[in-house]
N, C-alpha and C positions, 0 to 999 in steps of 0.2 A: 258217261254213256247212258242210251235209254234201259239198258240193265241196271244200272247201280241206279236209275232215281227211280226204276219199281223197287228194287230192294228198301229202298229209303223213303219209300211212301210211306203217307200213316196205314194203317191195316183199317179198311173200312168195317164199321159195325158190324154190316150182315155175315161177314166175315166171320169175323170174333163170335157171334152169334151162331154159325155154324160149327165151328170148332167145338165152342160150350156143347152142343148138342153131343158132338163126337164123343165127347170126354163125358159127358153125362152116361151115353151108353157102354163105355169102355168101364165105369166105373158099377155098374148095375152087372153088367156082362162080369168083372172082376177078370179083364184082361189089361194087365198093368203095359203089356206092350203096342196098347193104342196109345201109348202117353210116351211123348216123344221130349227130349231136351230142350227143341225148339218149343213147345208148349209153357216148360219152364220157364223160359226167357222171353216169349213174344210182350210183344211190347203193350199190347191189351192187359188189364190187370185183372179182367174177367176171367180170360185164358187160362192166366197163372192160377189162382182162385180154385178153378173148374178143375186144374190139373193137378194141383196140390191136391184137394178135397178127394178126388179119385185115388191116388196112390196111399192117402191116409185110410180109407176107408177099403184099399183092397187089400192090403196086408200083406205080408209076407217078405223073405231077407230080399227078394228080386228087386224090391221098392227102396230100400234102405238107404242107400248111396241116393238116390237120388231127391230124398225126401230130404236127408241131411247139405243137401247142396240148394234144396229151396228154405233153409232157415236162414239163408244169406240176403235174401229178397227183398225190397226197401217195405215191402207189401206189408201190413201189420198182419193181415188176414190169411196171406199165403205163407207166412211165418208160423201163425198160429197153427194153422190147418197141418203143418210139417213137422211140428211141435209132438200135436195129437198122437199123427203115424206113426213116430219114433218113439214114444213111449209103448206101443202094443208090438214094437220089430225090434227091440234092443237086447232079448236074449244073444248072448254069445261075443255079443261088443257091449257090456253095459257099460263099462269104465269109459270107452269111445266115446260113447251118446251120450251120457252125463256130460263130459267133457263139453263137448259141443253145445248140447243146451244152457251151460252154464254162463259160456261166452256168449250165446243168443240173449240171455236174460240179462246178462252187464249192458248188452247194445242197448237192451229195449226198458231198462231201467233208469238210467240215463237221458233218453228224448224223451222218458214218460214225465221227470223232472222240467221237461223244456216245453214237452205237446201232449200233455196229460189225455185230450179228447182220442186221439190215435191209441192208447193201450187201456180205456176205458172200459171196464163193464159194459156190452148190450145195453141196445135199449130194447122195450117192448115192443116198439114198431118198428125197428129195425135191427136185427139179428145179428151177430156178431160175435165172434169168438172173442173173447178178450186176451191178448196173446202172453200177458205176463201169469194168468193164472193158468193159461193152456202147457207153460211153458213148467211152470212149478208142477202141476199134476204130472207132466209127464216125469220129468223129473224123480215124482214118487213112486211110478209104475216100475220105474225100471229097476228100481231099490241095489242100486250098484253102493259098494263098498262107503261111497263119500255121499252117498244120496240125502242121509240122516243130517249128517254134519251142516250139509251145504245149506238145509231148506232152515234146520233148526238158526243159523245165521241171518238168513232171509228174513224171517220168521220176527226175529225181533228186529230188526230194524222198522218195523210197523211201516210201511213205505209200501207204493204198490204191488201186487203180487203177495204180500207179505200174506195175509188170512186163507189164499189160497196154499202157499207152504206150509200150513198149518194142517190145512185137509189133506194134502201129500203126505206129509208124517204119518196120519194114520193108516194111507197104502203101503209107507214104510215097515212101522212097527207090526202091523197086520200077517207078515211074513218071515216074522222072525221070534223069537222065546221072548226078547227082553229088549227095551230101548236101553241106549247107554246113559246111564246116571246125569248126565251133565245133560240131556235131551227133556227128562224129569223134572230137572231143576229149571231149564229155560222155562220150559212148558207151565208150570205151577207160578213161577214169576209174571209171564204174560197173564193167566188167568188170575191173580190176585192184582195184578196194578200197581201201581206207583205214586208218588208224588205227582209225576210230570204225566203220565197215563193213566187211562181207567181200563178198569180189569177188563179182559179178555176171555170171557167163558168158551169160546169155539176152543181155548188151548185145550183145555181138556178134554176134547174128542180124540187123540190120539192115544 
């Protein structure tokens, strides 16, 4: 029918361009109910991007469910951006969140093995969350029960992500009396080095 082939148009640019605008002022306004589901899923990646970026940056438990439903997003960036959110909304579910980000970071450790340019570091002239460090900081923010264990695991597998689980440690410990013994001993092994590695002094920042 000519219903179902406007549904199954592409979404024209100026389009998508409007929306961004929408979502830019929804996001400045910190009205998380300008950001709609459909926002999440349009098939522009702008969109998502715009729509993610806004619910991370408006805060609060209202966003939470839906930020953790954009870490599923093929998008490295609208992964990221959702990443961020849930690490400053995870009081009250932190064992939830954790959970969740940890299965986001298997996904995204995994193709970073296959498409390393997709979960890269920023460049200078083009901006970018890098989503496996977005994903370990948050990670640390939320300093939930397994927070420690998980990053310190991360951490030495020296793999991407890994130097940022190291600066998450120190949002971990930062919030508690004492790391656990076994987080001391990773930590001093990465920063002294190996036969098959060389030292790692960022370990001792936490």
């Amino acid at each position: 029918s000519s219903a179902a082939a406007i549904a199954s148009a592409p979404t024209a640019p100026a389009d998508a361009a409007t929306r961004v605008r929408a979502l830019r002022q929804a996001e400045l306004g910190r009205r998380d109910e300008g950001i709609t589901a459909d926002d999440l899923r349009h098939r522009d990646v702008l969109v998502r991007r715009a729509a993610a970026r806004a619910l991370a940056r408006i805060r609060g438990p209202s966003v939470r469910t839906r930020l953790q439903r954009a870490l599923g997003d093929e998008d490295s960036q609208v992964v990221a951006w959702a990443a961020y959110g849930l690490g400053g909304v995870c009081a009250g579910r932190r064992e939830q969140t954790v959970s969740a980000l940890m299965a986001t970071a298997t996904t995204w450790r995994s193709r970073a093995a296959q498409t390393p340019r997709d979960v890269a570091a920023p460049s200078a002239s083009k901006p970018r969350l890098p989503v496996l460090d977005t994903i370990a900081r948050a990670i640390g923010r939320c300093g939930s029960v397994r927070s420690e264990a998980v990053l310190v695991a991360w951490a030495q597998t020296r793999g991407p992500g890994s130097l940022a689980a190291i600066h998450a440690l120190g949002d971990v410990v930062a919030s508690k009396p004492r790391p656990r013994e076994e987080t001391f001993v990773a930590l001093l092994v990465l920063a002294a080095g190996s036969a098959k590695h060389k030292p790692l002094p960022d370990a001792l920042y936490p």
